[in-house]
MIZA-125072 format. One record per residue (C-alpha): residue number from 0; x, y, z. Coordinates in nm, 2 decimals, always signed. Layout:
ATOM     n       px       py       pz
ATOM   NUM        X        Y        Z
...
// end
This chain:
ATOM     n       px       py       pz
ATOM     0    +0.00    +0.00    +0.00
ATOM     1    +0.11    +0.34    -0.08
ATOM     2    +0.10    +0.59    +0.17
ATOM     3    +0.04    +0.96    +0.15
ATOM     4    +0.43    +1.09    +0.30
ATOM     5    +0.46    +1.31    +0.61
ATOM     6    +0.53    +1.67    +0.59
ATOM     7    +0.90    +1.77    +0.72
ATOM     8    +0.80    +1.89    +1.05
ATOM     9    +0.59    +1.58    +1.07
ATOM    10    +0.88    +1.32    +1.00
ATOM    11    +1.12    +1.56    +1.23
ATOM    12    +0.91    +1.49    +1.48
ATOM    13    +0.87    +1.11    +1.42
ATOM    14    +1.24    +1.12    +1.41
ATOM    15    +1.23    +1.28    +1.74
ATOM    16    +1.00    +1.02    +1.89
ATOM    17    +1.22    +0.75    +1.76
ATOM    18    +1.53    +0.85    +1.95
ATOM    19    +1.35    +0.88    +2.29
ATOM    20    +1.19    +0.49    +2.17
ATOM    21    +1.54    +0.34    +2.12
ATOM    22    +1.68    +0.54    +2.43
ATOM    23    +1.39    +0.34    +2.62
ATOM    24    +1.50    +0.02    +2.44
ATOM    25    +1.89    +0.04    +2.55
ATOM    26    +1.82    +0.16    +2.90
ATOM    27    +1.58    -0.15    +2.90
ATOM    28    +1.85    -0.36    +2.82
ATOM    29    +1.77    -0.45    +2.45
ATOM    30    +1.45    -0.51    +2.46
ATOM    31    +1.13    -0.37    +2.54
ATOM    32    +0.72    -0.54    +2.54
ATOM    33    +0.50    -0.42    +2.24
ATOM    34    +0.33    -0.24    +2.53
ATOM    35    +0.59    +0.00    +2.62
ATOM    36    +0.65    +0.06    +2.27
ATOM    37    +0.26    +0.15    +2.21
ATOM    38    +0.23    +0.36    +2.53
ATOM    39    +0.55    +0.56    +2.36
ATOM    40    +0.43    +0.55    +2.03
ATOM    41    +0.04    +0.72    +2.17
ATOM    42    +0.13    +0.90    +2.42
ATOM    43    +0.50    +0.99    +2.45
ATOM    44    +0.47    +1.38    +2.62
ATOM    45    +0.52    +1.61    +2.32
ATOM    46    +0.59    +1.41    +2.07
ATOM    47    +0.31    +1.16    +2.09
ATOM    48    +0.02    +1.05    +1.82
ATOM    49    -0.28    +1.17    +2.09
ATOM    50    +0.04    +1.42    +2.27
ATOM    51    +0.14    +1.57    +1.98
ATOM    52    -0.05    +1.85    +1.75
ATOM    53    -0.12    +1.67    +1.46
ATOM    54    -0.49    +1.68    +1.34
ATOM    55    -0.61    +1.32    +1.39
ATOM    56    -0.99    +1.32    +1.40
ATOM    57    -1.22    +1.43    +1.10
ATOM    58    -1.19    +1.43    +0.68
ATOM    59    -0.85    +1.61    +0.76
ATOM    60    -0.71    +1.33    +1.00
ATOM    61    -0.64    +0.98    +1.04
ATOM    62    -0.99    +0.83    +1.10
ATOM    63    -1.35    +0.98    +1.13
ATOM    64    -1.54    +0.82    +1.49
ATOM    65    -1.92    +0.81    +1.55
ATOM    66    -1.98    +1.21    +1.65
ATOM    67    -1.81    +1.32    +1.36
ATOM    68    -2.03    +1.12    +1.15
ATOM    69    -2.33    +1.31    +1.32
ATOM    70    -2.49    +1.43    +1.62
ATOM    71    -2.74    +1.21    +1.61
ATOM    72    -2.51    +0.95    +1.76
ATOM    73    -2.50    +1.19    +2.06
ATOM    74    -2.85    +1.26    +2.12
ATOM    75    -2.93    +0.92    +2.10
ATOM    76    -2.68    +0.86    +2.37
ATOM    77    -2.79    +1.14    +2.54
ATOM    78    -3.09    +0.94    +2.62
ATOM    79    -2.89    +0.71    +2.79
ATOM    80    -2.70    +0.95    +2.97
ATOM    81    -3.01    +1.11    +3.13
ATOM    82    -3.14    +0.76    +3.28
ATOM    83    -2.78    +0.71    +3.47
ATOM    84    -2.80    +1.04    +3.61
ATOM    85    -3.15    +1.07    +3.72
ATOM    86    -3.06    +0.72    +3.91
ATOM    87    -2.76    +0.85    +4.01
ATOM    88    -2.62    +1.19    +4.03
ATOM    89    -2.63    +1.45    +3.76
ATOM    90    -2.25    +1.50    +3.63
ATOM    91    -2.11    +1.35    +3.30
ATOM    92    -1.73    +1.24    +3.25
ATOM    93    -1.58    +1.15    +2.94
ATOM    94    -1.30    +1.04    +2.86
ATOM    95    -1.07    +1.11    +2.56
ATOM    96    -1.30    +1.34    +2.39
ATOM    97    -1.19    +1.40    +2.06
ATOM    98    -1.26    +1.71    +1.90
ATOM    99    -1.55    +1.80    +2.18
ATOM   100    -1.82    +1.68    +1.94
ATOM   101    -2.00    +1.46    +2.11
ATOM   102    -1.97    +1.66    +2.45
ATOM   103    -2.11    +1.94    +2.25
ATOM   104    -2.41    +1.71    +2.12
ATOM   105    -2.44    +1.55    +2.48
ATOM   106    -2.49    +1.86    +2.63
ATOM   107    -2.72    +2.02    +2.36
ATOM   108    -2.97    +1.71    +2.39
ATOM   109    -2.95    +1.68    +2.78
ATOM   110    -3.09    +2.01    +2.78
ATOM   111    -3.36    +1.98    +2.51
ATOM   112    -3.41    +1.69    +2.78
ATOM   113    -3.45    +1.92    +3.05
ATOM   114    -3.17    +1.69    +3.24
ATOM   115    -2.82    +1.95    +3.23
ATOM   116    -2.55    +1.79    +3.43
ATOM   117    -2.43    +2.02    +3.69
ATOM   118    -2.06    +1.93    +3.56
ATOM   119    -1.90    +1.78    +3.24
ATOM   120    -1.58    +1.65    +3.32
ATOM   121    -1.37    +1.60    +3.00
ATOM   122    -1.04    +1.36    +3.10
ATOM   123    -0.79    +1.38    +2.80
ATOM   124    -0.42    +1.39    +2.80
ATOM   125    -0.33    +1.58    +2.44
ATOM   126    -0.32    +1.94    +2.46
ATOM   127    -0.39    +2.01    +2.17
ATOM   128    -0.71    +1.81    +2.17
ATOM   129    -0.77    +2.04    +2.45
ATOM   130    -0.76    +2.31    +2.29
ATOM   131    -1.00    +2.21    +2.01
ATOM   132    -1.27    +2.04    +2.24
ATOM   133    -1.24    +2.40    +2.44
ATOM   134    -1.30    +2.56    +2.11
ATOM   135    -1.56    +2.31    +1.98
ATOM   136    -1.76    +2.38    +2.29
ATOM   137    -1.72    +2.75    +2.26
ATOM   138    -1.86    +2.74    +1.92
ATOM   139    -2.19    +2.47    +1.95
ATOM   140    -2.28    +2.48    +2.30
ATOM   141    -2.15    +2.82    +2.42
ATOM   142    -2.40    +2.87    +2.73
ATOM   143    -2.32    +2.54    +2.85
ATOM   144    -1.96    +2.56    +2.82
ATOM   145    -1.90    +2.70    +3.15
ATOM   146    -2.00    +2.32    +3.30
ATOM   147    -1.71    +2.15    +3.13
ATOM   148    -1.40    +2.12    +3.33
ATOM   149    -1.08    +1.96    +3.23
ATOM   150    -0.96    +1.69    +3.41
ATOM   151    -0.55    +1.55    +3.49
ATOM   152    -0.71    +1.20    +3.64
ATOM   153    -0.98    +1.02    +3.77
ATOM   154    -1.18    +1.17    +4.04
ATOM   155    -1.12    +1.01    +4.39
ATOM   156    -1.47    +0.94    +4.44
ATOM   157    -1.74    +0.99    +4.17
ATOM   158    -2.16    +0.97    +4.09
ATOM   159    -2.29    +0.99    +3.79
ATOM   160    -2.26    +0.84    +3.38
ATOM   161    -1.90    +0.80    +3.25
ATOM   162    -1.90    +0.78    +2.87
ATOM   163    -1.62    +0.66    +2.67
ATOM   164    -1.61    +0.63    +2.30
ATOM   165    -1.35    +0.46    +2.12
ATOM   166    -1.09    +0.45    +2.44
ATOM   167    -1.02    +0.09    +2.48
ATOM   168    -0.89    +0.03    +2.19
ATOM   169    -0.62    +0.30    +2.22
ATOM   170    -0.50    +0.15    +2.54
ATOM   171    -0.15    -0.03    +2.54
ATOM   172    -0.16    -0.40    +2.46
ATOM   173    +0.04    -0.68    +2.55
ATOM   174    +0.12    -0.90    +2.23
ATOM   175    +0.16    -1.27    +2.23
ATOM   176    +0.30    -1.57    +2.10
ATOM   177    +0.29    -1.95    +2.09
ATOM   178    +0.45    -2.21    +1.86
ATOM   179    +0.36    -2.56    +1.98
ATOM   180    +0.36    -2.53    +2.37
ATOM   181    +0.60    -2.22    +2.38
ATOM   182    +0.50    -1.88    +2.51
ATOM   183    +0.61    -1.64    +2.41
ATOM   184    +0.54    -1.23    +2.45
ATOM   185    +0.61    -1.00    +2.16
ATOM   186    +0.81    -0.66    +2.21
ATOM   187    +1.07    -0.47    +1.99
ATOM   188    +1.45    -0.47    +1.96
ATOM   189    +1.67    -0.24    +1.74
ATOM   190    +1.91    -0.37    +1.48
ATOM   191    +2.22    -0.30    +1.39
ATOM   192    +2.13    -0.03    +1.15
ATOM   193    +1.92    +0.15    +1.45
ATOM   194    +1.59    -0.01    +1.29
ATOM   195    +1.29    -0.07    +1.52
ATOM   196    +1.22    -0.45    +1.48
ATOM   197    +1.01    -0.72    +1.67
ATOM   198    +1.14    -1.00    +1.92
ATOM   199    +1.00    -1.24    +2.12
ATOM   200    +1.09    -1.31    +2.49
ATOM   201    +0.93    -1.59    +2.68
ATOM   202    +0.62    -1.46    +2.84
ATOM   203    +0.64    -1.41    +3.23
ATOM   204    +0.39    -1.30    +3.51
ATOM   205    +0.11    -1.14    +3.46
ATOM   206    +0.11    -1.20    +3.10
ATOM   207    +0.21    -1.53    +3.11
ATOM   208    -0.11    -1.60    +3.36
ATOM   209    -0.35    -1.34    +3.15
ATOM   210    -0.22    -1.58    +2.82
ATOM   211    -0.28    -1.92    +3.03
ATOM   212    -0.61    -1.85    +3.12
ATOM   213    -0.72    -1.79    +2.80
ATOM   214    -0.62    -2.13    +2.63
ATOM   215    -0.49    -1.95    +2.31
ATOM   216    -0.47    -2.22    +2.00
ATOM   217    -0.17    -2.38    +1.94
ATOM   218    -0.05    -2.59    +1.65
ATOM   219    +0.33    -2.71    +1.59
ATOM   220    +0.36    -2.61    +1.26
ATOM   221    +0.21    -2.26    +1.27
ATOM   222    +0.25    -1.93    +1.48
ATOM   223    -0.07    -1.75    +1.66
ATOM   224    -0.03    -1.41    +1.77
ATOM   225    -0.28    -1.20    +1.96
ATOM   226    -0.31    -0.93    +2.21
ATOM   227    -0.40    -0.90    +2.59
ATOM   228    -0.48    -0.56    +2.73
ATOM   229    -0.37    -0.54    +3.08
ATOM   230    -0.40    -0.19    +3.10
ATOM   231    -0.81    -0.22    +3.01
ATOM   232    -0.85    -0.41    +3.32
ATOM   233    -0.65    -0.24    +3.55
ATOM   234    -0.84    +0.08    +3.42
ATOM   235    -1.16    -0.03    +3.51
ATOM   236    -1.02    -0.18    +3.87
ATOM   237    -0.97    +0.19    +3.93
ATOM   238    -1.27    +0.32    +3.79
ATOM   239    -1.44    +0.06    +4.06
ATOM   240    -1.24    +0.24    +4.33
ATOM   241    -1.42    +0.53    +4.27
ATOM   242    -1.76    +0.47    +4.13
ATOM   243    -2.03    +0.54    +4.42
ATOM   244    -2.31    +0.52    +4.21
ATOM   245    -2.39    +0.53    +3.79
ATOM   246    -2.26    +0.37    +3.52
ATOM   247    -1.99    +0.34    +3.31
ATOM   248    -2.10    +0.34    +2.92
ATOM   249    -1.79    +0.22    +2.71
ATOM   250    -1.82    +0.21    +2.29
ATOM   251    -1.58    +0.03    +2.10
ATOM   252    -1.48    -0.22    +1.84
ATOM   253    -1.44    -0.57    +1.95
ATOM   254    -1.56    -0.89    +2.04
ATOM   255    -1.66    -1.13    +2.31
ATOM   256    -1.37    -1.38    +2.36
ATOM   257    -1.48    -1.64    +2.23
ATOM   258    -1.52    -1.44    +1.92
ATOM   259    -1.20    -1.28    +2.01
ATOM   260    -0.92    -1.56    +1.99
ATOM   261    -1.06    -1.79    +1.72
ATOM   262    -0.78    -1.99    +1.57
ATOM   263    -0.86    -1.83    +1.23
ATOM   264    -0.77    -1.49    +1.42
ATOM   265    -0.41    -1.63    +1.39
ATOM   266    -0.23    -1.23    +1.32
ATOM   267    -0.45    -1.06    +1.64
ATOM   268    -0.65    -0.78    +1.55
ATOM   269    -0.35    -0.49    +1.60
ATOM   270    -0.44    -0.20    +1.33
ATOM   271    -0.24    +0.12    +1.22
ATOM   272    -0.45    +0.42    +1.09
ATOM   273    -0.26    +0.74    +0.87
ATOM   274    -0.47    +0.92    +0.70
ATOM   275    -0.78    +0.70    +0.63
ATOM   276    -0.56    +0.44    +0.58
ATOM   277    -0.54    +0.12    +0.74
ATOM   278    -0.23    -0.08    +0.79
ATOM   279    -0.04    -0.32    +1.00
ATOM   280    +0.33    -0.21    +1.03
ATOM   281    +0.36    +0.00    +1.39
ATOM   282    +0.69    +0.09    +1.29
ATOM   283    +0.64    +0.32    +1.03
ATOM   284    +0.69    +0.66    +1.12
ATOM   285    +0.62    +0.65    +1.50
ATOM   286    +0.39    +0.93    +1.66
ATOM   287    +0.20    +0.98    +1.34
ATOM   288    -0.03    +0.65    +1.32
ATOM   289    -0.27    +0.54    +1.53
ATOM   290    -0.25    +0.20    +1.67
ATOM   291    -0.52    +0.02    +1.80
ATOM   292    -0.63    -0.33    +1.89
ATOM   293    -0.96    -0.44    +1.87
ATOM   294    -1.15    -0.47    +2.26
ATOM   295    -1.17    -0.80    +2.43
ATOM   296    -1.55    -0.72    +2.59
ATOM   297    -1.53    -1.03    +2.82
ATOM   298    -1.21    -0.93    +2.99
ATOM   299    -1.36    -0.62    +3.02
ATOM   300    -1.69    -0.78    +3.21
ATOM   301    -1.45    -0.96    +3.41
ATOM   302    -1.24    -0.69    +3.53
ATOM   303    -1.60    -0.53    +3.63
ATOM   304    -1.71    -0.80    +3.86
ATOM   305    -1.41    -0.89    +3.96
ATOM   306    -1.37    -0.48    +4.12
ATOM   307    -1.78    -0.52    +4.23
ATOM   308    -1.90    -0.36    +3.94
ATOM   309    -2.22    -0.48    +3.80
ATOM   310    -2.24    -0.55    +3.43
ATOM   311    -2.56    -0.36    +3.33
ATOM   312    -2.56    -0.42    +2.94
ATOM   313    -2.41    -0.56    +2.63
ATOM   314    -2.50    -0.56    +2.27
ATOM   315    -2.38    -0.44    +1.96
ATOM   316    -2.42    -0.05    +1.87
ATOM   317    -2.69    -0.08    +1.64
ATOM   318    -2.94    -0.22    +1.89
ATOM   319    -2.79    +0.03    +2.14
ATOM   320    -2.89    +0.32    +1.91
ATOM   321    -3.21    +0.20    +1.81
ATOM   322    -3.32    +0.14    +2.21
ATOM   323    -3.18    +0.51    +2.28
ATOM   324    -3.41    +0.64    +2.02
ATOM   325    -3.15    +0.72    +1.71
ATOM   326    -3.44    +0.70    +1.45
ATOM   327    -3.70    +0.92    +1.70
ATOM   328    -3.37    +1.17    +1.67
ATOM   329    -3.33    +1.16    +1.31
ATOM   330    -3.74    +1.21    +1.27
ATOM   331    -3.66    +1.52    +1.45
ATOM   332    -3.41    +1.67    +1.22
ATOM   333    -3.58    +1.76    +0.91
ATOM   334    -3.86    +1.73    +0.67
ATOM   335    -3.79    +1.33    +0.46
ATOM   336    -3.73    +1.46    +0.20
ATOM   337    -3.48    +1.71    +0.24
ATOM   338    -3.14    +1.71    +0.15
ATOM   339    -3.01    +1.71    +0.54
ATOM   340    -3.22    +1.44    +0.59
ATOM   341    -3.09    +1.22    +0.35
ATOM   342    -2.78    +1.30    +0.47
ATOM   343    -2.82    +1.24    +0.85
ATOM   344    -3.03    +0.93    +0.76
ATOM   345    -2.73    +0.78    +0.55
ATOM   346    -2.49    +0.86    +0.84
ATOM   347    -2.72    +0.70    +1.08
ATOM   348    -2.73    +0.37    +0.82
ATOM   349    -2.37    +0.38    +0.83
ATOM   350    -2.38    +0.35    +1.26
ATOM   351    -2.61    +0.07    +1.25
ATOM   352    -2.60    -0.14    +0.95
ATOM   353    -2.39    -0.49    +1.05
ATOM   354    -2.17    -0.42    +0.70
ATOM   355    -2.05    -0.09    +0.84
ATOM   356    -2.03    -0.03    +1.20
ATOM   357    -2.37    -0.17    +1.35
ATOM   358    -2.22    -0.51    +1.45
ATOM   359    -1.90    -0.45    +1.51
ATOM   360    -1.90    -0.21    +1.76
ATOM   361    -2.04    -0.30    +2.08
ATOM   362    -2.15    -0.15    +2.45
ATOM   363    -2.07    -0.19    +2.73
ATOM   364    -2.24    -0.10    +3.05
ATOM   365    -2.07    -0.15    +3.40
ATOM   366    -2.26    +0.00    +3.67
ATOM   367    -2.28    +0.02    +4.11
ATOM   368    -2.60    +0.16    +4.23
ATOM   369    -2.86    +0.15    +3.99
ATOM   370    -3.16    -0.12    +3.98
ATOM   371    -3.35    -0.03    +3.71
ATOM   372    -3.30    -0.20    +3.38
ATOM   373    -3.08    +0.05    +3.18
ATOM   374    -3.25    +0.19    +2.88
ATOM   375    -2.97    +0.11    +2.59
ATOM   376    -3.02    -0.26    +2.64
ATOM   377    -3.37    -0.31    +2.68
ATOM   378    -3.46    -0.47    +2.33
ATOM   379    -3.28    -0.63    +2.04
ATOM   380    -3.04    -0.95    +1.96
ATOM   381    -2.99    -1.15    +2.29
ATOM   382    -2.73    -1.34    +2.12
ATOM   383    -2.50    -1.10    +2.23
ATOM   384    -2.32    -1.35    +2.50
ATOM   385    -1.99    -1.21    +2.69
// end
């Protein structure tokens, strides 16, 4: 595949970000797990794909998520929203919030709702992105701006809906091995030219037990690679911690395991994303691709119960949207057979068909506190199993 080529600043940064990666590698002793290497890769301070400035959201970006489609992704959420906080307490987190669009559209439609959370709590770790959710806000919802606060980290104690779209899947992930009975985890080396390249190192603690438990295929003639998320986990442990009462709404692409780790799955689900373009080499040009892994929901449900979390609600985002009243939205926005309705009803075809992103993505609800049956989940395919 030909890719479009970085700008100079863009590679001098990339070149930038490469040197502190390889500085981490030698002062690691050679070697370091895929998951150090993504966390640098994402998040490096300054330099960074969601640390850095580059435009990564939208037409202009790398990818295009759900709000950017259209707001009618957020006010059928919003629905949603209002049930957890009228059970709970009326303040709204999210976390990594893009370009503020779908706090914008939250917060427009809670207050056609007559539900306004007291506070909007945005928790995002790029400046930059920041900057443009600040400005976003300014410009949509400008009377309601003075709710949102920016967060550094989670609250100690907290009531209330969290939303997070498309966070999961950014998260740092273990990568794995086997051949025959060997385990192995996958992590990166440098060669003798300075060149990032992979090696494996047999897989020890909490790995080693996440990988065991999972009973990952194994064949003697033929490798199997896939990821483990540890950080997923131990970010929902602490969201437990904290939770008092409400709900935790988390949107994603994935699968249950035993979708997740099917033997045909044999390459793991790791994705690269420049410029509307997918690919699968996380060493190209470091800090200016997204790389993402696809969400193990299970693990997720696990790490939920296993903190005393309830799991409230799973099922793919189609049924999600249609329960939270997506079509009631779209009815809303304009006369049939307008040109904006045509428009917003093709971008809402595009959420919910199973072709596009219907089936794929799923939610997730994980919840303390609330009784009643949650709003998103109510109806639809029950053969969504975790």
């Amino acid at each position: 595949m030909s890719l479009p080529e970085p700008s100079a600043d863009a590679l001098d940064q990339s070149t930038r970000l490469l040197r502190t990666i390889t500085a981490a590698i030698a002062e690691a002793g050679g070697w370091i797990p895929f998951s150090r290497y993504m966390e640098l890769a994402l998040y490096a301070p300054g330099l960074g794909y969601y640390s850095g400035g580059a435009r990564k959201f939208g037409p202009g970006g790398d990818f295009i998520t759900s709000p950017e489609l259209t707001p009618l992704f957020g006010q059928a959420l919003a629905a949603q929203v209002e049930q957890v906080m009228r059970a709970a307490a009326p303040h709204v987190i999210e976390v990594g919030a893009g370009t503020g669009l779908l706090a914008a559209d939250l917060l427009l439609e809670l207050e056609r709702r007559g539900c306004v959370p007291e506070s909007y709590g945005i928790l995002e770790v790029s400046g930059e992105l920041r900057e443009r959710q600040f400005d976003t806000l300014a410009a949509k919802a400008p009377h309601l701006a003075s709710r949102v606060q920016w967060l550094d980290a989670l609250p100690e104690r907290f009531a209330g809906a969290v939303v997070a779209n498309e966070v999961l899947d950014v998260m740092p992930v273990h990568l794995v091995a086997t051949r025959g009975d060997a385990l192995f985890e996958r992590g990166v080396a440098v060669d003798d030219q300075g060149v990032l390249r992979w090696a494996d190192s047999p897989a020890t603690g909490a790995v080693a037990g996440a990988a065991a438990a999972l009973d990952l295929p194994r064949a003697d003639s033929a490798e199997y690679v896939t990821e483990i998320n540890l950080a997923a986990r131990a970010w929902i442990g602490e969201w437990a911690a904290r939770l008092e009462r409400g709900a935790l709404l988390l949107i994603d692409y994935g699968y249950p395991r035993a979708e997740y780790y099917l033997p045909s799955r044999s390459s793991g689900t790791l994705l690269c994303y420049y410029r509307h373009n997918a690919h699968a080499d996380p060493f190209l040009w470091p800090g200016l691709n997204d790389i993402t892994a696809f969400v193990d929901f299970t693990a997720a449900a696990e790490a939920a119960f296993d903190a005393g979390l309830d799991v409230m609600g799973y099922t793919n985002q189609a049924a999600f949207l249609f329960n939270c009243g997506v079509l009631e939205c779209l009815a809303r926005r304009a006369p049939e057979e307008s040109a904006d309705y045509i428009r917003a009803a093709r971008a809402v075809q595009r959420l919910t068909t199973p072709q596009e992103m219907g089936e794929l993505f799923k939610v997730l609800a994980l919840g303390r506190g609330i009784d009643e049956p949650l709003l998103g989940f109510m109806r639809g395919d029950r053969l969504h199993a975790l």
